[in-house]
N, C-alpha and C positions, 0 to 999 in steps of 0.2 A: 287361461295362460296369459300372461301377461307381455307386453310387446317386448320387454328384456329379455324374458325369455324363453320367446320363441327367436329374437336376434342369434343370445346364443347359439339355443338348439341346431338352427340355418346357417351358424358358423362355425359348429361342431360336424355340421354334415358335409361342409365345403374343406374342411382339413381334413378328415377323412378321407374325400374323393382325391382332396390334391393330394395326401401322402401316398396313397394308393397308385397313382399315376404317375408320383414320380418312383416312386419303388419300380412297377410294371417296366417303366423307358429306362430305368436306369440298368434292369437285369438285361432286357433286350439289347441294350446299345453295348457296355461292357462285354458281354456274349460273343459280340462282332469284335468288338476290342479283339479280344482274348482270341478268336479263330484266326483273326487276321497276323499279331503279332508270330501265334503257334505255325500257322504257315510259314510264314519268314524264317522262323525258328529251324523248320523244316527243312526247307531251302538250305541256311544257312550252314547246317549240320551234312544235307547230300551233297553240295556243292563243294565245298573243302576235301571231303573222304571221296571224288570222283578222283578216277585212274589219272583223269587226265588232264585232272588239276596239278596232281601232287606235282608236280615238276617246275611248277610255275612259283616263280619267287613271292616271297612276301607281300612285297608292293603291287604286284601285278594282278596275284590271287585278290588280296582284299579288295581292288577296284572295280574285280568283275563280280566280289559275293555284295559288294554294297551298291551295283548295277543293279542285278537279279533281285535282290532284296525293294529298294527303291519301287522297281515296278511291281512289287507283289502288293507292297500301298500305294500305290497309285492307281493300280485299278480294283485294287478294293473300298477303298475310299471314295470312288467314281461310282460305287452300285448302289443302284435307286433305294436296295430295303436299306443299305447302311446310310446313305444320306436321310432319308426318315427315319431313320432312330435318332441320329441328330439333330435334327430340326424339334421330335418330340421330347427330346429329354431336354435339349435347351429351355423350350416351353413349360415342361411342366415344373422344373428346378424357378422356372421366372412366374409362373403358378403359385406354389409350394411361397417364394417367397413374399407374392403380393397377400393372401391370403393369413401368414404369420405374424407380419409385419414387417418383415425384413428389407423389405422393398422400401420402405419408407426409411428405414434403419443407415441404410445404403446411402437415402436421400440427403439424410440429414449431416452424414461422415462426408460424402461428396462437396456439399457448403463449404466444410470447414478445411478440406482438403483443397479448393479451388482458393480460397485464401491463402491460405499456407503456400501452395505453387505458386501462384499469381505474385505473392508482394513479397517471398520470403526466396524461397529457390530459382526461382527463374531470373532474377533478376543475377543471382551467383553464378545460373549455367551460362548464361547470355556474356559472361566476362569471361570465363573461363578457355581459352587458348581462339577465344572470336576474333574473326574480321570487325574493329574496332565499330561503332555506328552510336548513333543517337536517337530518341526517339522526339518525333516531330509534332508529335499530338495523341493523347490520349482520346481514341474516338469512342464513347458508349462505353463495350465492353470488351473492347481491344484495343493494338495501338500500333501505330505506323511509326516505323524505325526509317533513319538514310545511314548507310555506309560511306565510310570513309577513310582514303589511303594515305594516311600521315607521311610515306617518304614521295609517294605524288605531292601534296601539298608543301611541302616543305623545298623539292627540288626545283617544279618545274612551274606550279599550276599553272597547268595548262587545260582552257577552258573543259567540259564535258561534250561528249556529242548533242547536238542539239535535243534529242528525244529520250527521257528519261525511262527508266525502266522500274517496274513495279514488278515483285516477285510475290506471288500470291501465291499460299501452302492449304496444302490439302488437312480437313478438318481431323483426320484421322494422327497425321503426325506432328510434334514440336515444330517449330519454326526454323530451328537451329540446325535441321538435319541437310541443309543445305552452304550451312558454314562447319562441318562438324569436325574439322582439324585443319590448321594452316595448310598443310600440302595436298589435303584433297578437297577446297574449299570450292563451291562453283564461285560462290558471290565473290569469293576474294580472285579467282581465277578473271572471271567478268570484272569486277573492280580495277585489277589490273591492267585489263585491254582499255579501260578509261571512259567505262559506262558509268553515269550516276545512279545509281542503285536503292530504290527505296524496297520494304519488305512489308507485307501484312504478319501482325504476330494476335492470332486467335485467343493467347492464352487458355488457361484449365476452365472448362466450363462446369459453373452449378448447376443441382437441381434446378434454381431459378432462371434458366438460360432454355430449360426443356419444351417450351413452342416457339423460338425462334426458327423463321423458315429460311431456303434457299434463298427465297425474294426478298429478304431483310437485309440479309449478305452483299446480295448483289444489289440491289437496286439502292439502299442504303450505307454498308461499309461500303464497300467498293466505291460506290461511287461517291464519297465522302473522300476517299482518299486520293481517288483519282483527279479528282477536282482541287484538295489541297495541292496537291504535286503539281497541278497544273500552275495555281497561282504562284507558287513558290518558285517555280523555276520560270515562267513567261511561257511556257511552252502551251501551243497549241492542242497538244493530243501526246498522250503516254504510251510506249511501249509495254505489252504484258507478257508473264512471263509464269506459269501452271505446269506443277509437278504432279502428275497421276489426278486422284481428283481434283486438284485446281486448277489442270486442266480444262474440267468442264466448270468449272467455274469461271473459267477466263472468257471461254466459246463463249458462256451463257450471254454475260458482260457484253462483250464485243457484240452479239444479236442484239441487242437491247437497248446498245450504248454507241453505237457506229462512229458515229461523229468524233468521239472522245480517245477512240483509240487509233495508236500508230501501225506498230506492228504484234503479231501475236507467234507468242513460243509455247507450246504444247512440250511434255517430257513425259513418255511413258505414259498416255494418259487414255486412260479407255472410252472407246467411241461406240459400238458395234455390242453391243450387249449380248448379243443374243449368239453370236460367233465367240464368246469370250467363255472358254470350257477350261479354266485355269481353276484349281482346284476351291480356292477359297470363293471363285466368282459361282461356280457349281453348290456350292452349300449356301450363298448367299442368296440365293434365287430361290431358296425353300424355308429361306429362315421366315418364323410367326412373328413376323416384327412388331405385332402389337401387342402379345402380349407380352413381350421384351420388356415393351417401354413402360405397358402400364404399371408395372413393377416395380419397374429402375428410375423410369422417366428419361432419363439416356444412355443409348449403349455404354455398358462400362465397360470402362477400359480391360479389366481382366479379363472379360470374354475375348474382348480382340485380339489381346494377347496369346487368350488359349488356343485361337483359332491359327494362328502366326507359328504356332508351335508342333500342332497338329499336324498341318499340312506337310510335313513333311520329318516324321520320326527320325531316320536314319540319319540325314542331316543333324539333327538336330543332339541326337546320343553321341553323335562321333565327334563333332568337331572340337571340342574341348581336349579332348586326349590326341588329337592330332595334332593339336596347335600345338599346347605343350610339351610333343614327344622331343621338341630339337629346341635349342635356346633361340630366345630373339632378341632385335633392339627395342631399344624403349620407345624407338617410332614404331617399329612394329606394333609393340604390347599396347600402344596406345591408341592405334587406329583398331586394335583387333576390341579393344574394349569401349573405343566410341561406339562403332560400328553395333557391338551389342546392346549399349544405353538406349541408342535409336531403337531397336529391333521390339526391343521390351520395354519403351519408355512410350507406347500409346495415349493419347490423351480419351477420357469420355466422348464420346461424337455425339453431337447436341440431338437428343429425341426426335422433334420434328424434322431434322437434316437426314438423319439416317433413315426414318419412315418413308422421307421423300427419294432420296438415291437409293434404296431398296425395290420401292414397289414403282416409281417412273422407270430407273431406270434399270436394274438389274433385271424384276419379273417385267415389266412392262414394256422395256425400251422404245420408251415415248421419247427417249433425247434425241434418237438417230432418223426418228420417223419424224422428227419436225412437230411433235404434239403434245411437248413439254410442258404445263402451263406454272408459268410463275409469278403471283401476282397478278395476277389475273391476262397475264400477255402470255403468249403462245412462241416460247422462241424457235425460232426459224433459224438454221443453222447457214441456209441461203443467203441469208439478213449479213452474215459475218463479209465484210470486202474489205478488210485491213491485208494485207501480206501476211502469209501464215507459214510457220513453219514447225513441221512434227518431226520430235525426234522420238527415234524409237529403239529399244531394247531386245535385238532379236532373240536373246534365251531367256526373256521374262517369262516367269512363272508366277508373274502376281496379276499382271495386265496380258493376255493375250497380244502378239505383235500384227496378228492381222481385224485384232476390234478397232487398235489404234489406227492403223492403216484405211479404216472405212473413213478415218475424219477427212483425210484427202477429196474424197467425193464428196463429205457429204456441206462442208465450207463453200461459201459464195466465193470465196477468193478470187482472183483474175491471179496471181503471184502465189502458189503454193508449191514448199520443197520441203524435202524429203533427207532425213541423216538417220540411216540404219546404221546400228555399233553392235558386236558381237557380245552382248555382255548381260547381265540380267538385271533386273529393276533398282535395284540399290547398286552396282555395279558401274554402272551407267553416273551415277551420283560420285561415288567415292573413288575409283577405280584410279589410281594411276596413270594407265592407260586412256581408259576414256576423257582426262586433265589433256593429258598430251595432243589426241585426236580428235577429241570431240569438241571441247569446250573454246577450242581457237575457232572451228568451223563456225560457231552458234553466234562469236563474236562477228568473224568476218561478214557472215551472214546479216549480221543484226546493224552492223556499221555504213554497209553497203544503204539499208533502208531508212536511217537515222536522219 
């Protein structure tokens, strides 16, 4: 037999096994599917026909059948065999595809898809109803933008506070989701109080981007850009500013970087891994993250997507026909449709990044125990002595509010304070309300230390 084939032979036996595996997880996991939905089903059907519902009005009934409903997936969603059917069918579909080639197929469409966002669209969303800005340096393979308030400049200019602020976004979302309509803009909110304003933008990453680590991030962007802003403005040390996982990107920063930073803004950002039993953090602590990547090379987007979607059914069937049931404004129609662009406009998350926030922190949480290692440094969250301040989201359902709440202890700070908002993870972002209450607090806060 010749060495071609038996290659064959050895790759006729390898799709075999993988279609086999994924057939076996696929019936196993839809199975769950199908029992869990049939319950709700259930529910849904005895709950209405009870005595001593029928009296209850429309609005009232449906908010207690999409209660009871809610909880019949949430804690089926939470049991260990259906979270391993999950984790197995994810694997063997990223199996199935490394073995076909589709993985590579993936690889190749990602390249040309990272172009196309990168130089063609992003640069359209980034004008489209933004807090105006400039980009100050194309660094590597991303690029550092400053915002700027045209009727400030034009009326008053009047100097900036001394300490510029840096807005660093988490690898998982656009950049934009923090400017994502004039009237629920943080940056433009901040902008207004008369912060200088710079932002990291990640752009879409390729396959060729798939072993950049945490420590390239941090010790490299970051601190590329940290130090630009520094020259640029005269200033001795930047204020930072971490949405969910920039969060720990910021911590990591600030351990690492002491000297260079002012003060530090945490939003929503999970600390405490091991306390964080929020449904997507619960399936991410079983996910086979390598055999994900040897597949894909980096998380793609459509998985995170699907995972965004998953987590919560009921939510997710209903709100489209709720929204629509009554007319709205065009401000409304328009936040209700940014708000979805965000929700389902995920980027890829770079291979090595998500291997590394998977198994440090989600299975291992090495962040919180101080045993982190990045680049060969061990960051110490002790190490952090800037002014810190966490804001947090008490109905998150994406960040646990008490993982966030460990970052309090576990910061060097001598100066750390606390803004609890009644609102959930994106809520907290776009809300209204949280404009009103929250985002003055974060100023005064942040002006106080400038």
């Amino acid at each position: 037999m010749t060495a071609f084939s038996l290659y064959l032979d050895n790759n006729n036996v390898n799709l075999r096994d993988s279609f086999y595996n994924m057939l076996t997880n696929s019936l196993r996991f839809y199975e769950k599917m199908f029992d869990t939905f049939s319950e709700a089903y259930s529910i849904y059907m005895k709950t209405i026909f009870e005595d001593k519902n029928i009296s209850k009005d429309l609005p009232e009934l449906e908010k207690f059948v999409r209660s009871r409903i809610s909880n019949i997936f949430n804690l089926r969603f939470r049991d260990d065999d259906f979270i391993a059917s999950l984790s197995d069918i994810v694997a063997s579909y990223s199996t199935m595809a490394k073995v076909t080639g589709l993985g590579k197929t993936y690889q190749h469409l990602s390249n040309l898809w990272s172009v196309l966002n990168n130089d063609f669209i992003e640069p359209l969303r980034d004008t489209l109803w933004r807090t105006p800005s400039y980009k100050v340096a194309n660094l590597e393979k991303y690029s550092l933008s400053r915002y700027y308030d045209k009727s400030r400049d034009e009326k008053n200019n009047k100097p900036y506070p001394a300490t510029p602020l840096l807005i660093v976004y988490p690898f998982i979302n656009r950049h934009y989701i923090l400017d994502l309509l004039p009237e629920v803009s943080v940056v433009r909110n901040l902008l207004k109080q008369g912060f200088d304003i710079y932002a990291t933008d990640w752009g879409t990453p390729s396959a060729y981007d798939k072993d950049l680590t945490i420590g390239h991030f941090v010790n490299s962007y970051m601190d590329k850009s940290v130090d630009l802003i520094r020259e640029t403005t005269k200033s001795d040390k930047v204020s930072l500013f971490g949405y969910c996982w920039a969060g720990d990107l910021v911590l990591m920063y600030a351990a690492l970087h002491p000297d260079k930073v002012k003060n530090i803004i945490t939003i929503a950002t999970p600390g405490d891994f091991s306390v964080d039993e929020t449904i997507l953090s619960v399936w991410t602590k079983t996910m086979k993250v390598d055999t994900i990547l040897d597949a894909f090379g980096n998380a793609p987007a459509v998985l995170l997507n699907a995972a965004f979607q998953l987590r919560n059914p009921v939510e997710n069937i209903g709100k489209y026909p709720h929204f629509f049931e009554r007319p709205h404004s065009l401000e409304s129609l328009l936040e209700f449709f940014a708000t979805e662009t965000w929700l389902n406009d995920s980027t890829p998350v770079i291979g090595e990044i998500y291997r590394e926030f998977v198994k440090d922190c989600y299975q291992q949480n090495s962040f919180i125990k101080n045993k982190m290692n990045i680049d060969g440094a061990i960051v110490n969250l002790k190490d952090v002595k800037a002014p810190f301040l966490n804001v947090i989201a008490q109905k998150d359902d994406l960040v646990a509010p008490r993982s966030s709440s460990a970052l309090n202890d576990a910061v060097g700070s001598a100066d750390k304070s606390t803004i609890e908002f009644h609102s959930g993870h994106v809520g907290l972002i776009i809300g209204q309300r949280a404009h009103k209450d929250v985002w003055p607090k974060v100023g005064d806060w942040l002006r106080e230390r400038s």
